[in-house]
C-alpha positions in Angstrom: -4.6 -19.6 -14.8 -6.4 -18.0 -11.7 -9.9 -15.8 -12.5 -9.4 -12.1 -12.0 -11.0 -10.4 -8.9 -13.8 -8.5 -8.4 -11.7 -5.4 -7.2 -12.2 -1.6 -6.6 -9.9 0.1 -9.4 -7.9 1.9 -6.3 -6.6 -1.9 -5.5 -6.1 -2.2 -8.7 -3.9 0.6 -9.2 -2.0 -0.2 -5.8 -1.3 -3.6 -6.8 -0.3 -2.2 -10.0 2.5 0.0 -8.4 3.8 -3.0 -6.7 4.5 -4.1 -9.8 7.1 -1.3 -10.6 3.7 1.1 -12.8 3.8 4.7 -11.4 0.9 7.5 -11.2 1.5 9.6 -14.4 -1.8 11.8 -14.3 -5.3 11.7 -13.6 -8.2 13.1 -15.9 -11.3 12.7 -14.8 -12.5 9.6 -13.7 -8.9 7.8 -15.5 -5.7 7.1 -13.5 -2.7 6.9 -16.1 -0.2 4.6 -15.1 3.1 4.0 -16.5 6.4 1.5 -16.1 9.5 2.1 -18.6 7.9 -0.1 -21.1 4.4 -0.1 -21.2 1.2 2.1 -19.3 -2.4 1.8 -19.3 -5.2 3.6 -17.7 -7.4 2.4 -14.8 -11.2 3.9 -14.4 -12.4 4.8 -11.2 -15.0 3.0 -10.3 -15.8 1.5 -6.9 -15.7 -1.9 -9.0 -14.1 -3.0 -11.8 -15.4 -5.4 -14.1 -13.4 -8.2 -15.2 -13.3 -7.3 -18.7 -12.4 -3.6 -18.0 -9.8 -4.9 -15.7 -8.4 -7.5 -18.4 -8.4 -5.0 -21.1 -5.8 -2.4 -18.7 -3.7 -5.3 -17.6 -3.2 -6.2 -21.3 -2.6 -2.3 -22.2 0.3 -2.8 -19.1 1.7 -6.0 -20.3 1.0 -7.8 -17.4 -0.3 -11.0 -16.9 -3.3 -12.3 -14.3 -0.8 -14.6 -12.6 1.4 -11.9 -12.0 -1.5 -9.2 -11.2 -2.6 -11.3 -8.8 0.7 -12.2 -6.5 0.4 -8.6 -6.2 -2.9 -8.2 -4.5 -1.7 -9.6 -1.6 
């Protein structure tokens, strides 16, 4: 299983609208994404840490092999 990346959360949310998730709102510092089954939110910051970054892509139902194909 590959280690997650030390990425901004705006790669984060492109890589997860590669992955089919779509922009529902934004409040505050929070993106809300969604796909048909499952959505999570995604704070701004300029870097997420792992654990923050674990936590969303277990709120999308997502896994880190799959979050990661999409980061490049």
């Amino acid at each position: 299983m590959p280690k997650l990346p030390r990425i901004s959360a705006a790669e984060a949310v492109r890589a997860l609208q590669r992955l089919g998730f779509v922009v529902l709102r934004q409040k505050g510092s929070h993106v809300i994404l969604r796909r048909a089954d499952a959505g999570c939110a995604v704070p701004l910051h300029r870097e997420l840490k792992v654990g923050t970054l674990a936590a969303a892509l277990r709120q999308a139902k997502v896994s880190v092999e799959e979050f990661v194909a999409a980061l490049r």
